[in-house]
PDB file of the backbone (N, CA, C, O) and the ligand in Angstrom, with CONECT records:
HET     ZN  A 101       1
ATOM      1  N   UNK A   1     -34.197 -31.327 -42.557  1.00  0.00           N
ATOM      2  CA  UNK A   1     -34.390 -29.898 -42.808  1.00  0.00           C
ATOM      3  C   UNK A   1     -33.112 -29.164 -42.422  1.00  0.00           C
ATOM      4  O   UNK A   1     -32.432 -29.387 -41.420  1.00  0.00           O
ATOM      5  N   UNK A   2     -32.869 -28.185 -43.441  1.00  0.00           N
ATOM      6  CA  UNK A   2     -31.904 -27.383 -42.576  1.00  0.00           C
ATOM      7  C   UNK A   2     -31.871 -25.918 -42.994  1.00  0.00           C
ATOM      8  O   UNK A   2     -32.544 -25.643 -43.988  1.00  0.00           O
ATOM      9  N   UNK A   3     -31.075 -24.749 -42.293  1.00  0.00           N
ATOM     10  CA  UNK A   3     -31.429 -23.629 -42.408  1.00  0.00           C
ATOM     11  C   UNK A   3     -30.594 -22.838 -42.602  1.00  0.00           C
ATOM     12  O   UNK A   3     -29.639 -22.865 -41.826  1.00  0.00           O
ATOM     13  N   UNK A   4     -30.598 -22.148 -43.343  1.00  0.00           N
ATOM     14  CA  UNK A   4     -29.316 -21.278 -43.697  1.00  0.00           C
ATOM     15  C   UNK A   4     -29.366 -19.909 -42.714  1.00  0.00           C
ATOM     16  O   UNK A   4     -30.438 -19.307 -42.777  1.00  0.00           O
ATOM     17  N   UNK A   5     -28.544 -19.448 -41.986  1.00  0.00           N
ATOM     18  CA  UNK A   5     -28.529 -18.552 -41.141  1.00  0.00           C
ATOM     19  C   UNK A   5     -27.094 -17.481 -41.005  1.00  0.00           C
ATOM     20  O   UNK A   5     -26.013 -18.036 -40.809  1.00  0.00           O
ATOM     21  N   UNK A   6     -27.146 -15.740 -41.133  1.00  0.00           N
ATOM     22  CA  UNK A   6     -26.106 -15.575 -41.410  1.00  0.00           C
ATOM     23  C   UNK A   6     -26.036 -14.265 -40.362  1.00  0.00           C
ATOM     24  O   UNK A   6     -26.795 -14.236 -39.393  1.00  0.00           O
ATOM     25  N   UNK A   7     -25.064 -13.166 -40.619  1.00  0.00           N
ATOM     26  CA  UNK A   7     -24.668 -11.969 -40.105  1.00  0.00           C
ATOM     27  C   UNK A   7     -24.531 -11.286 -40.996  1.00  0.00           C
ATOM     28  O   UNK A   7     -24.445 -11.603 -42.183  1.00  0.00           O
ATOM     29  N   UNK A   8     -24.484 -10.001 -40.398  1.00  0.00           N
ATOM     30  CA  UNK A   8     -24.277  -9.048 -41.624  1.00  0.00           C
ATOM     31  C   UNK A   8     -25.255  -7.824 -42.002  1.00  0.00           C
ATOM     32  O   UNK A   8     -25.535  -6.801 -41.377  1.00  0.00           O
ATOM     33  N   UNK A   9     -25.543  -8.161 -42.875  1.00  0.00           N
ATOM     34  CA  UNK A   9     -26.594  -7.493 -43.986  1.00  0.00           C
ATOM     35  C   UNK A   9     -26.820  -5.923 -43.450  1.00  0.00           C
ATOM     36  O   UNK A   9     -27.869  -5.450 -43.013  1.00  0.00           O
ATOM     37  N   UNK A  10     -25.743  -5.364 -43.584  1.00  0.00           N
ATOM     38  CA  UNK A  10     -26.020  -3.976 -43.331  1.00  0.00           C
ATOM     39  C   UNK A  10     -26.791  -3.047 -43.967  1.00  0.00           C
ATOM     40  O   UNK A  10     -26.421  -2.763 -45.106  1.00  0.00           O
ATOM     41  N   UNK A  11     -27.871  -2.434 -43.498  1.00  0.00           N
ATOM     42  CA  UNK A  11     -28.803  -1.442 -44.135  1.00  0.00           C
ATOM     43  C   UNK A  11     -28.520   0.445 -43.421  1.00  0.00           C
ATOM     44  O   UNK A  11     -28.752   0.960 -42.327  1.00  0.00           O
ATOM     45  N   UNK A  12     -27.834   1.040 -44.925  1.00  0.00           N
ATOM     46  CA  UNK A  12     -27.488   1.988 -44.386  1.00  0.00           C
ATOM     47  C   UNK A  12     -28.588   3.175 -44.520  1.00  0.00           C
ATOM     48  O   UNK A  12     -29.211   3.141 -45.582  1.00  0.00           O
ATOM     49  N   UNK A  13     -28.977   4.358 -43.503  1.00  0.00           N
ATOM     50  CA  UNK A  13     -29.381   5.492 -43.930  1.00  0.00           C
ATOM     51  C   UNK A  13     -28.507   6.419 -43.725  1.00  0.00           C
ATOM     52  O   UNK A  13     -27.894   6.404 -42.658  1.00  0.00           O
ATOM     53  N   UNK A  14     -28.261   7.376 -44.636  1.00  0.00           N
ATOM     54  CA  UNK A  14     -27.932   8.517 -44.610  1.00  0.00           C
ATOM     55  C   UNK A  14     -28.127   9.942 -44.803  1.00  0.00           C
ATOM     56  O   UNK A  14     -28.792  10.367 -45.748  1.00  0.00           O
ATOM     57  N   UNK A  15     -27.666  10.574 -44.088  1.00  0.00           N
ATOM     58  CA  UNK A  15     -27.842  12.447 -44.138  1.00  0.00           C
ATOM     59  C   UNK A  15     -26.653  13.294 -44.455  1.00  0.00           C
ATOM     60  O   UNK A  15     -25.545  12.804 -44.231  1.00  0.00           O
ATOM     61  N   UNK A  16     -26.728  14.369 -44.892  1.00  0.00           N
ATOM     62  CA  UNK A  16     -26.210  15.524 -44.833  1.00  0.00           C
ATOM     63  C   UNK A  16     -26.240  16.729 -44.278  1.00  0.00           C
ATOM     64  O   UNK A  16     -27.353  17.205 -44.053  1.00  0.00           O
ATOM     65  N   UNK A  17     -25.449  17.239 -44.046  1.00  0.00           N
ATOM     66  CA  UNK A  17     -25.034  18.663 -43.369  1.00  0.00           C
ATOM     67  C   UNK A  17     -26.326  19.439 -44.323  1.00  0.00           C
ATOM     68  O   UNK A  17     -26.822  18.990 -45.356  1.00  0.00           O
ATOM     69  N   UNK A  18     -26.612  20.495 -43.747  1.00  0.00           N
ATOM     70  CA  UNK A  18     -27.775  21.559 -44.363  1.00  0.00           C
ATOM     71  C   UNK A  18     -26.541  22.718 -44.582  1.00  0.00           C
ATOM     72  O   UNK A  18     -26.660  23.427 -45.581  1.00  0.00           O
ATOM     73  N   UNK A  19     -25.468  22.923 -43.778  1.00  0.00           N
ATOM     74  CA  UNK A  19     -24.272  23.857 -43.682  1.00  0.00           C
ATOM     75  C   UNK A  19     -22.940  22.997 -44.238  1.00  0.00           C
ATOM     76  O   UNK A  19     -22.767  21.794 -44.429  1.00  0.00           O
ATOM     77  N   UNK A  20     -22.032  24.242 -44.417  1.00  0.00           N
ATOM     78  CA  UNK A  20     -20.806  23.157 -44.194  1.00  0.00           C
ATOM     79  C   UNK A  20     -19.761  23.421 -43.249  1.00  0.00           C
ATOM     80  O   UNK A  20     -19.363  24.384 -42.594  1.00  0.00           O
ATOM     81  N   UNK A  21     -19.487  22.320 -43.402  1.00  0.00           N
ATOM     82  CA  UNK A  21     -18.447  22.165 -41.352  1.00  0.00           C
ATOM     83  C   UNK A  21     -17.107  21.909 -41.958  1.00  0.00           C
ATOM     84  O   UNK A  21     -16.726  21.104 -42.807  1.00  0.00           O
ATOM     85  N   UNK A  22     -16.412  22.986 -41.155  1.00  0.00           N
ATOM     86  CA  UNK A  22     -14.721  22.785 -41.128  1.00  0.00           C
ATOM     87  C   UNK A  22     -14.306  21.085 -41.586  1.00  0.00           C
ATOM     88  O   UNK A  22     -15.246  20.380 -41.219  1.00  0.00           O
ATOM     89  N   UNK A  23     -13.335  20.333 -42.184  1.00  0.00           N
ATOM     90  CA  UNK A  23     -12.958  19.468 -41.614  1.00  0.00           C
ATOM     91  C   UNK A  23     -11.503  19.646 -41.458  1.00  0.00           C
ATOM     92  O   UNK A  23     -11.028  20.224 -42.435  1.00  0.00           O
ATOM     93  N   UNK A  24     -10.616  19.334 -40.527  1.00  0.00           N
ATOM     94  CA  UNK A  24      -9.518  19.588 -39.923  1.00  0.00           C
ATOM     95  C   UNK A  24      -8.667  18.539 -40.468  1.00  0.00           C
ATOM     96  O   UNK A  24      -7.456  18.625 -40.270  1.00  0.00           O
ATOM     97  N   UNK A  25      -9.203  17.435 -41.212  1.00  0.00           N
ATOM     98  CA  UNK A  25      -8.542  16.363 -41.825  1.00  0.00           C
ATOM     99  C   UNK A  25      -7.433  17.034 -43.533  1.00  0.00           C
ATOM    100  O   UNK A  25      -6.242  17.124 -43.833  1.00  0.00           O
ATOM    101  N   UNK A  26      -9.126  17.416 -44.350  1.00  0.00           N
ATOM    102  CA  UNK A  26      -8.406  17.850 -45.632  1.00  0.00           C
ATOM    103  C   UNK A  26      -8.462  19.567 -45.573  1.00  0.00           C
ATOM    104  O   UNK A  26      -8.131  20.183 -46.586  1.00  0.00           O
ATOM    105  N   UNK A  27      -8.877  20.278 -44.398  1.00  0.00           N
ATOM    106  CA  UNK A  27      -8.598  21.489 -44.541  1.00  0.00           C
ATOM    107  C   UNK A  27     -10.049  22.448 -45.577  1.00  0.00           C
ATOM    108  O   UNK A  27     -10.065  23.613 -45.975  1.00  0.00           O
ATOM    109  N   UNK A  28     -10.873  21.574 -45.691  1.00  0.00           N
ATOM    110  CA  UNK A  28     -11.779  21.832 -46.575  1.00  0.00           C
ATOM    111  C   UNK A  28     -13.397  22.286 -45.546  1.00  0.00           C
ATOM    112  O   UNK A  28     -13.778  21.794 -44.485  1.00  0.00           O
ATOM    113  N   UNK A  29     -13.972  23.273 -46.311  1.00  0.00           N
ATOM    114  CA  UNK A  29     -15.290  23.767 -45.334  1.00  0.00           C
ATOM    115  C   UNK A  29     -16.242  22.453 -46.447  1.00  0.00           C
ATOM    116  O   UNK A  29     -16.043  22.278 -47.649  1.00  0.00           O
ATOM    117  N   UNK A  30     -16.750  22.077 -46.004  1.00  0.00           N
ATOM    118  CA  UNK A  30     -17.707  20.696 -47.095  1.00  0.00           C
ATOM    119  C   UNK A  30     -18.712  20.221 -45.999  1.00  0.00           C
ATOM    120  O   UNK A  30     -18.788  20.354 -44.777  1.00  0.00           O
ATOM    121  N   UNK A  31     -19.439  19.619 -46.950  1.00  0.00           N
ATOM    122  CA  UNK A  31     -21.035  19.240 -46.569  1.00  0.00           C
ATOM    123  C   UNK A  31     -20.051  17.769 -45.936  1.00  0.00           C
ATOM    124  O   UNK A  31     -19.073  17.174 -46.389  1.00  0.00           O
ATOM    125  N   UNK A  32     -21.088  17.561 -44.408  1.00  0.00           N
ATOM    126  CA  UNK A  32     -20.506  16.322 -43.829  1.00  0.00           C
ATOM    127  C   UNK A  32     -21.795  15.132 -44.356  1.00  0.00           C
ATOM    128  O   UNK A  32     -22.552  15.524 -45.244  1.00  0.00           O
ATOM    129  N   UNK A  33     -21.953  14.026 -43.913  1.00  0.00           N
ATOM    130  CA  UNK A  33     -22.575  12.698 -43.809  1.00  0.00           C
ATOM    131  C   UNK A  33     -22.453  12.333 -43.032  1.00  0.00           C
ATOM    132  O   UNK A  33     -21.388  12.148 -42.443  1.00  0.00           O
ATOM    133  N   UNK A  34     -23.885  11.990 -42.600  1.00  0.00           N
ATOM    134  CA  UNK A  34     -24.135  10.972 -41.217  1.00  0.00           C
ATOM    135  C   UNK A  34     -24.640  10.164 -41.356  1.00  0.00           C
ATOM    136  O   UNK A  34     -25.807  10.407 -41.663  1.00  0.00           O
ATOM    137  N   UNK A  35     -24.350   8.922 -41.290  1.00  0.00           N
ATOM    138  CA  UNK A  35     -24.826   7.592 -41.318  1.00  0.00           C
ATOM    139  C   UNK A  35     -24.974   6.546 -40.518  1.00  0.00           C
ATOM    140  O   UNK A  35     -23.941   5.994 -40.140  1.00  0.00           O
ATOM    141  N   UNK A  36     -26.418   5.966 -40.018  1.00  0.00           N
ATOM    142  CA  UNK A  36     -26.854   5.037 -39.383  1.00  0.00           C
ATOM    143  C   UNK A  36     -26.930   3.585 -39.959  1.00  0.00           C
ATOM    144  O   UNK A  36     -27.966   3.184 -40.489  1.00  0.00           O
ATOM    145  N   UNK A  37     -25.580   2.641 -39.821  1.00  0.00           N
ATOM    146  CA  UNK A  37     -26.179   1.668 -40.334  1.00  0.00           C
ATOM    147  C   UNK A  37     -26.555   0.382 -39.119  1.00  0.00           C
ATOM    148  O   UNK A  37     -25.885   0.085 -38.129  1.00  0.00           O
ATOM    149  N   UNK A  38     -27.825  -0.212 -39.585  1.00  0.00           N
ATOM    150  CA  UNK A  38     -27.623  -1.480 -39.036  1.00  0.00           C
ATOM    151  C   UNK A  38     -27.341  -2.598 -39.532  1.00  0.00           C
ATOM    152  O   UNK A  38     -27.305  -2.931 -40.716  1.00  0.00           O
ATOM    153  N   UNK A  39     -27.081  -3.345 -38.356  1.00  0.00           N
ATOM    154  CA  UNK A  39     -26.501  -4.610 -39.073  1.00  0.00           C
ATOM    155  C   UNK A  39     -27.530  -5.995 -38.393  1.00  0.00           C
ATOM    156  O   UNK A  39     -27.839  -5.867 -37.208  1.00  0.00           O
ATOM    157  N   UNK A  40     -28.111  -7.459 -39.243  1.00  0.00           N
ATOM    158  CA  UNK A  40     -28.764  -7.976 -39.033  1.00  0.00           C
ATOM    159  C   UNK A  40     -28.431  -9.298 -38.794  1.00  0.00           C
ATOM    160  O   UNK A  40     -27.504  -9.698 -39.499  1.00  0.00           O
ATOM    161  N   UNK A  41     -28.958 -10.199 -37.922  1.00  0.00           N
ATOM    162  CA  UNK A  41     -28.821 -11.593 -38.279  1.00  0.00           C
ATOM    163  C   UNK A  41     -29.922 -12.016 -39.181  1.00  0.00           C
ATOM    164  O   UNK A  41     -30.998 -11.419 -39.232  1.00  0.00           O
ATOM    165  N   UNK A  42     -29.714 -12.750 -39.680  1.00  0.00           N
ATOM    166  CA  UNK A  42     -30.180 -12.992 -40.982  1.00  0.00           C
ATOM    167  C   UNK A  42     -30.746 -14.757 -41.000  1.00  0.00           C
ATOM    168  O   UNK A  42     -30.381 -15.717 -40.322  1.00  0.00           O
ATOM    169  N   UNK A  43     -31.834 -14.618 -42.158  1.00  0.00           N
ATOM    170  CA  UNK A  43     -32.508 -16.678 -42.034  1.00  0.00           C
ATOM    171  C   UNK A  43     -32.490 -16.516 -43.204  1.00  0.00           C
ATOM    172  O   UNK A  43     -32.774 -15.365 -43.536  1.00  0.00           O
ATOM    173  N   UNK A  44     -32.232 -17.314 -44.138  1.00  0.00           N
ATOM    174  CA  UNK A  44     -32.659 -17.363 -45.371  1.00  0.00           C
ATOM    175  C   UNK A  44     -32.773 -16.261 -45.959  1.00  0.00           C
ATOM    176  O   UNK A  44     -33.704 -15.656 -46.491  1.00  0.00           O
ATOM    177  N   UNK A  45     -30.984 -15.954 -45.680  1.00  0.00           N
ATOM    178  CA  UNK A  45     -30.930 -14.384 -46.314  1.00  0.00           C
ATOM    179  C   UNK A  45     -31.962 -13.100 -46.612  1.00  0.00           C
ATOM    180  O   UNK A  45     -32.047 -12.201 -47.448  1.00  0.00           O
ATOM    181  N   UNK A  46     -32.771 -13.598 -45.304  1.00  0.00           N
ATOM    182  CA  UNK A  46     -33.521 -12.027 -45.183  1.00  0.00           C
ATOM    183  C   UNK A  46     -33.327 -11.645 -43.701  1.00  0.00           C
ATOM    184  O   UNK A  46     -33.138 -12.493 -42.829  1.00  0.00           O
ATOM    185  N   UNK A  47     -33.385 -10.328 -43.470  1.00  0.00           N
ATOM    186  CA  UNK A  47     -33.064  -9.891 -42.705  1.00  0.00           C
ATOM    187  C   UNK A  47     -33.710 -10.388 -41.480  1.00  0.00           C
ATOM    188  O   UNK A  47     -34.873 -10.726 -41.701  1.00  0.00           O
ATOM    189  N   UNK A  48     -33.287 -10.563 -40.103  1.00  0.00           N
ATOM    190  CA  UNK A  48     -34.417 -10.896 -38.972  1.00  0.00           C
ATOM    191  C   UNK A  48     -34.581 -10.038 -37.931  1.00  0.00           C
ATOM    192  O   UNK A  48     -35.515  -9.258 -37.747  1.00  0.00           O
ATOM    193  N   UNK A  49     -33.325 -10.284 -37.055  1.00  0.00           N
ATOM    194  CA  UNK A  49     -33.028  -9.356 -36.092  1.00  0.00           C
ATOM    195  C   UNK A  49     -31.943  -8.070 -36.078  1.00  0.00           C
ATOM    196  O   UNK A  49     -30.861  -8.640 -36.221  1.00  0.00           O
ATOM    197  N   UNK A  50     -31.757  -7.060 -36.009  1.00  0.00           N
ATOM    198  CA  UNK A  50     -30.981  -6.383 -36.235  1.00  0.00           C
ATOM    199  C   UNK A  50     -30.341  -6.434 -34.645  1.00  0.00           C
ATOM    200  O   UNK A  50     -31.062  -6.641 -33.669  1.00  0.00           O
ATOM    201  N   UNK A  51     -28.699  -6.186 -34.546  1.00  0.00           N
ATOM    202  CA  UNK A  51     -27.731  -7.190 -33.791  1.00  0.00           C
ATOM    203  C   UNK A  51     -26.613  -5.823 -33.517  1.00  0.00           C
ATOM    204  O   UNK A  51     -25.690  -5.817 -32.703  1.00  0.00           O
ATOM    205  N   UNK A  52     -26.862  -5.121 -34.104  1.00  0.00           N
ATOM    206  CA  UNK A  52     -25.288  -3.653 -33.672  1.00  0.00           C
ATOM    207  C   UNK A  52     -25.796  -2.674 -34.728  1.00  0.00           C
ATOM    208  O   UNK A  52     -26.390  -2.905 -35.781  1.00  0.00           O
ATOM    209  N   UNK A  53     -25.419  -1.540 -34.185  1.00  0.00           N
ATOM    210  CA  UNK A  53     -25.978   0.139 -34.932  1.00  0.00           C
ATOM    211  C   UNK A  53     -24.853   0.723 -34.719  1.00  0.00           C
ATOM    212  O   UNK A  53     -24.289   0.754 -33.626  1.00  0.00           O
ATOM    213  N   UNK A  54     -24.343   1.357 -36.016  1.00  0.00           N
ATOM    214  CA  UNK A  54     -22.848   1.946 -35.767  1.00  0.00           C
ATOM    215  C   UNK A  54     -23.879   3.704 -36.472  1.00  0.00           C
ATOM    216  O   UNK A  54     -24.815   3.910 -37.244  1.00  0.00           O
ATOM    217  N   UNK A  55     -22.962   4.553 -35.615  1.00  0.00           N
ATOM    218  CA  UNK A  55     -23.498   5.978 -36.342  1.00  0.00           C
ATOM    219  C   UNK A  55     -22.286   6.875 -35.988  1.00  0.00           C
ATOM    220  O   UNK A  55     -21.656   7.297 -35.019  1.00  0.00           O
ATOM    221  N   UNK A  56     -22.340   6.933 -37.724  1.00  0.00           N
ATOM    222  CA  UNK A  56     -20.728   7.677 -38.241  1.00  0.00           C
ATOM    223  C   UNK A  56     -21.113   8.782 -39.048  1.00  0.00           C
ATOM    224  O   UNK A  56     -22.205   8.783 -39.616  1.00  0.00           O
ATOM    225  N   UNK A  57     -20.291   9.743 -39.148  1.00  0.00           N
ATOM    226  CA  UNK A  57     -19.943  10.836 -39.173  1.00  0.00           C
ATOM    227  C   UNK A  57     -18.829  11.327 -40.010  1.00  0.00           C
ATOM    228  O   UNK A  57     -17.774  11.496 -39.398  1.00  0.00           O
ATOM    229  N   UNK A  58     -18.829  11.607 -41.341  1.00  0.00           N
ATOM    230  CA  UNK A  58     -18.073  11.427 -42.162  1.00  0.00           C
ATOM    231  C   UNK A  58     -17.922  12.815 -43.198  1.00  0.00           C
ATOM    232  O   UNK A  58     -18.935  13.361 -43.635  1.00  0.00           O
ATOM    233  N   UNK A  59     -16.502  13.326 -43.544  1.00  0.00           N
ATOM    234  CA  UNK A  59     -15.985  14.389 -44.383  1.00  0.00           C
ATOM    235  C   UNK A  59     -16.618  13.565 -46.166  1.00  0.00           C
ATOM    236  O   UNK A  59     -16.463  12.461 -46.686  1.00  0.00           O
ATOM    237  N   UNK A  60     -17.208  14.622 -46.495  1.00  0.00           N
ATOM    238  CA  UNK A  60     -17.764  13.861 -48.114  1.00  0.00           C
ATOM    239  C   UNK A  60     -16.131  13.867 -49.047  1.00  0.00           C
ATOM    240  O   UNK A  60     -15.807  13.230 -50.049  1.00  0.00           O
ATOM    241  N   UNK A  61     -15.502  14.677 -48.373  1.00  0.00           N
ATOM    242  CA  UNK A  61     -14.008  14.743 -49.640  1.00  0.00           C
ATOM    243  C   UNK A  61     -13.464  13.621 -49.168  1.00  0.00           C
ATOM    244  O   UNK A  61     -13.709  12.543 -49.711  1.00  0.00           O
ATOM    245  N   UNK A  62     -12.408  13.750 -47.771  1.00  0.00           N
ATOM    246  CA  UNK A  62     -11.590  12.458 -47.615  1.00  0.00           C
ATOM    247  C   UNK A  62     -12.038  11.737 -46.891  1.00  0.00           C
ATOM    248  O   UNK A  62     -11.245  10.885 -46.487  1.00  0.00           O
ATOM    249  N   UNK A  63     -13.075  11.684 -46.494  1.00  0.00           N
ATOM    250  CA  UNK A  63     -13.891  10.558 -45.974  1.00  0.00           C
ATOM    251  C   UNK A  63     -13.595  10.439 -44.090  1.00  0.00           C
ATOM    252  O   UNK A  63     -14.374   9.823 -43.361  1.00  0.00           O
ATOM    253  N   UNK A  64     -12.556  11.032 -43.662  1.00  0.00           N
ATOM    254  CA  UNK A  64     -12.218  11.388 -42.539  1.00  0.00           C
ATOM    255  C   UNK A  64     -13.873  11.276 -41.499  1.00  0.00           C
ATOM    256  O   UNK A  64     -14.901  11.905 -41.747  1.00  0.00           O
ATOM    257  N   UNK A  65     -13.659  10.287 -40.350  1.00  0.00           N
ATOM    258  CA  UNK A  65     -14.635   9.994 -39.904  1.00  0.00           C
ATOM    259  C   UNK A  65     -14.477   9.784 -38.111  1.00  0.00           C
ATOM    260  O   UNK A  65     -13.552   9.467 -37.362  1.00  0.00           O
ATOM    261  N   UNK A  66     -15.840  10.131 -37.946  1.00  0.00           N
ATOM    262  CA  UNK A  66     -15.770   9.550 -35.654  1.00  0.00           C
ATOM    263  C   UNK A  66     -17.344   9.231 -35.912  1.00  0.00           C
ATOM    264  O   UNK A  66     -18.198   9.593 -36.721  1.00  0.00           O
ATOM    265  N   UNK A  67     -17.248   8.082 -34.430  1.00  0.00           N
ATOM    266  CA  UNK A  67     -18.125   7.635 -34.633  1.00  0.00           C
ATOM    267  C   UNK A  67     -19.038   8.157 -33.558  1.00  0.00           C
ATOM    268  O   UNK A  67     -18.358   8.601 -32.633  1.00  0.00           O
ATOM    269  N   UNK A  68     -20.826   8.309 -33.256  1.00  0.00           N
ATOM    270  CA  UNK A  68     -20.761   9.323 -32.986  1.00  0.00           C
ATOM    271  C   UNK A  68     -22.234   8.381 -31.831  1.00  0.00           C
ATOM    272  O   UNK A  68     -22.718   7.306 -32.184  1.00  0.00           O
ATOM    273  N   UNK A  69     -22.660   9.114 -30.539  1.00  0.00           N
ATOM    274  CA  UNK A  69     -23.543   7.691 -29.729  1.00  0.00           C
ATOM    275  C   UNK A  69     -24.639   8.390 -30.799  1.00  0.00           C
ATOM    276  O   UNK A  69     -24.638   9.406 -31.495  1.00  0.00           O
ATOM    277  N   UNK A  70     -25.778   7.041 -30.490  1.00  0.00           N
ATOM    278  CA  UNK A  70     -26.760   7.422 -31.105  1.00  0.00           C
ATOM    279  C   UNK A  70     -27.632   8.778 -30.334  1.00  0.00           C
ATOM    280  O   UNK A  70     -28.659   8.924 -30.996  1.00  0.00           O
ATOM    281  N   UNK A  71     -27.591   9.853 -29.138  1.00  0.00           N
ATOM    282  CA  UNK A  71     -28.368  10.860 -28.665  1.00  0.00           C
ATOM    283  C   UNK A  71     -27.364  11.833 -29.443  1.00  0.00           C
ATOM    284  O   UNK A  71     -27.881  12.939 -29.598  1.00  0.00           O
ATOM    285  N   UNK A  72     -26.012  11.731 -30.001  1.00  0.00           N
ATOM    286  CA  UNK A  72     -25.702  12.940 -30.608  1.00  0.00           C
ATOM    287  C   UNK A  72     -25.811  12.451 -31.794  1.00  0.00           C
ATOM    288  O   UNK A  72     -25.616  13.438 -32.504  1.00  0.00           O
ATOM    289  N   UNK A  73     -26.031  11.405 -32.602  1.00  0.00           N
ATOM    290  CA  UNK A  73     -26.751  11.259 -33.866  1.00  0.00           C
ATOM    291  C   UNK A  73     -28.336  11.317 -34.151  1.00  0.00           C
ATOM    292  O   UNK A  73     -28.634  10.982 -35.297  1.00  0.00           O
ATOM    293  N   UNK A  74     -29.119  11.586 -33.536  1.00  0.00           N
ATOM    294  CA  UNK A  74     -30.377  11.745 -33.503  1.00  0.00           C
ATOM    295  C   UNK A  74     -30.562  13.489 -33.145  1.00  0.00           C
ATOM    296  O   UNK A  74     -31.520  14.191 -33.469  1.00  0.00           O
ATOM    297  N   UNK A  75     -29.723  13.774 -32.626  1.00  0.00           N
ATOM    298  CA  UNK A  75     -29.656  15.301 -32.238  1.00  0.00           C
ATOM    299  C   UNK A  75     -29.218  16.107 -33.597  1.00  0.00           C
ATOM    300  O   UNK A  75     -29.690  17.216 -33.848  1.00  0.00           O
ATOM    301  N   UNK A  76     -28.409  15.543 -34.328  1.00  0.00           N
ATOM    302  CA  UNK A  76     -27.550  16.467 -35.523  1.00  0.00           C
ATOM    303  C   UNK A  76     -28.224  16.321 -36.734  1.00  0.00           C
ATOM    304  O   UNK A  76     -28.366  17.121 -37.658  1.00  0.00           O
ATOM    305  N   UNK A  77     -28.823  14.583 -36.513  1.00  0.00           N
ATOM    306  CA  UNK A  77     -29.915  14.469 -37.944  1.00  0.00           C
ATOM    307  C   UNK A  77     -31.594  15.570 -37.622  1.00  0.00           C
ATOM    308  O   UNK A  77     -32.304  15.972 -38.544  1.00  0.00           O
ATOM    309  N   UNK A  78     -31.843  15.809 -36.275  1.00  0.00           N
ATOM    310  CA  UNK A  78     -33.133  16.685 -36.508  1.00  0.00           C
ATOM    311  C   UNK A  78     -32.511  18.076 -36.308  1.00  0.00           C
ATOM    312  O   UNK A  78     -33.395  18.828 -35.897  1.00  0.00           O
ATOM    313  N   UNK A  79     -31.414  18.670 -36.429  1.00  0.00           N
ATOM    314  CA  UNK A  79     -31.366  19.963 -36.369  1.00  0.00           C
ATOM    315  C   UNK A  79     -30.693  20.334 -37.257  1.00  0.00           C
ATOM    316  O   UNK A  79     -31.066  21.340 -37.861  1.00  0.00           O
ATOM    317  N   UNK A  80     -29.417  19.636 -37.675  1.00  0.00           N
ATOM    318  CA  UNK A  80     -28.652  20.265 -38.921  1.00  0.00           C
ATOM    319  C   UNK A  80     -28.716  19.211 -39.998  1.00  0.00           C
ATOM    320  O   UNK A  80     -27.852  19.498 -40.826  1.00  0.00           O
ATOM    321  N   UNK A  81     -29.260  18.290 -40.294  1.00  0.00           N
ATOM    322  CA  UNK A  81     -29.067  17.738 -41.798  1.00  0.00           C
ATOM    323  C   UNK A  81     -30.283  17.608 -42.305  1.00  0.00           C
ATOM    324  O   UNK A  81     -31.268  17.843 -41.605  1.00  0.00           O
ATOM    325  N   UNK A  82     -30.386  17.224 -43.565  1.00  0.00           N
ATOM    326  CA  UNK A  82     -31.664  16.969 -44.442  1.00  0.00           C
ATOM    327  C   UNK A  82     -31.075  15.385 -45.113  1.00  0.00           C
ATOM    328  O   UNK A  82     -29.920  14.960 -45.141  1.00  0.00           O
ATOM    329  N   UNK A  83     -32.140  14.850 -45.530  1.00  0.00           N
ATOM    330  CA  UNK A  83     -31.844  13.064 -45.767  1.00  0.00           C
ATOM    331  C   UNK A  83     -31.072  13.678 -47.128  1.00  0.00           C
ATOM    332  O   UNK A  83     -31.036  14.736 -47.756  1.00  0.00           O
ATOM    333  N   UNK A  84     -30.362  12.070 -47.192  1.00  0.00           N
ATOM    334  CA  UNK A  84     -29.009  12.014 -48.262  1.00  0.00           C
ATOM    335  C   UNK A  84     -28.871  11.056 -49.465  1.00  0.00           C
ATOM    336  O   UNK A  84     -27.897  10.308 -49.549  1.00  0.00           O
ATOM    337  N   UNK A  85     -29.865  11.079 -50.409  1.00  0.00           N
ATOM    338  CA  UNK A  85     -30.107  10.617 -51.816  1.00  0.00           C
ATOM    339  C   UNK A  85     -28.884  10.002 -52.521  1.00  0.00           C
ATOM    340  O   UNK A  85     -28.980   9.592 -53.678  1.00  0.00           O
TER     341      UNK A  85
HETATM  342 ZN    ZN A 101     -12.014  16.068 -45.015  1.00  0.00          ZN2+
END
């Protein structure tokens, strides 16, 4: 028997600004993005355990980004954004 086992498999959610925020990168007032992705170890290429959570913070023009802990990403997604289609 043997088992195929991997890393990876990032599953992203994302939000948007309800306002728009300065960015100091391209000089532009624009809707930002916030995004939670995780990342999984994986069996037979389905997902198993999820293994690291990155939550970023991103200009929609030049993409200009910080990364942000998850209590000030849980704070900005229930007060200033609406989910991101
Ligand atoms: Zn920008």
């Amino acid at each position: 028997m043997f088992i195929i086992a991997g890393a990876g498999h990032p599953k992203t959610e994302k939000h948007i600004t309800v306002k728009p925020v300065h960015c100091y990168h391209c000089n532009n007032d624009v809707f930002w993005i916030l995004e939670k992705t995780k990342y999984h170890i994986t069996l037979f290429f389905i997902p198993v355990v999820p293994y690291k959570t990155e939550y970023l913070y991103s200009c929609s023009i030049c993409g200009s980004s910080s990364k942000l802990s998850k209590e000030e990403f849980e704070r900005r997604v229930q007060f200033e954004t609406r989910p991101y289609k």
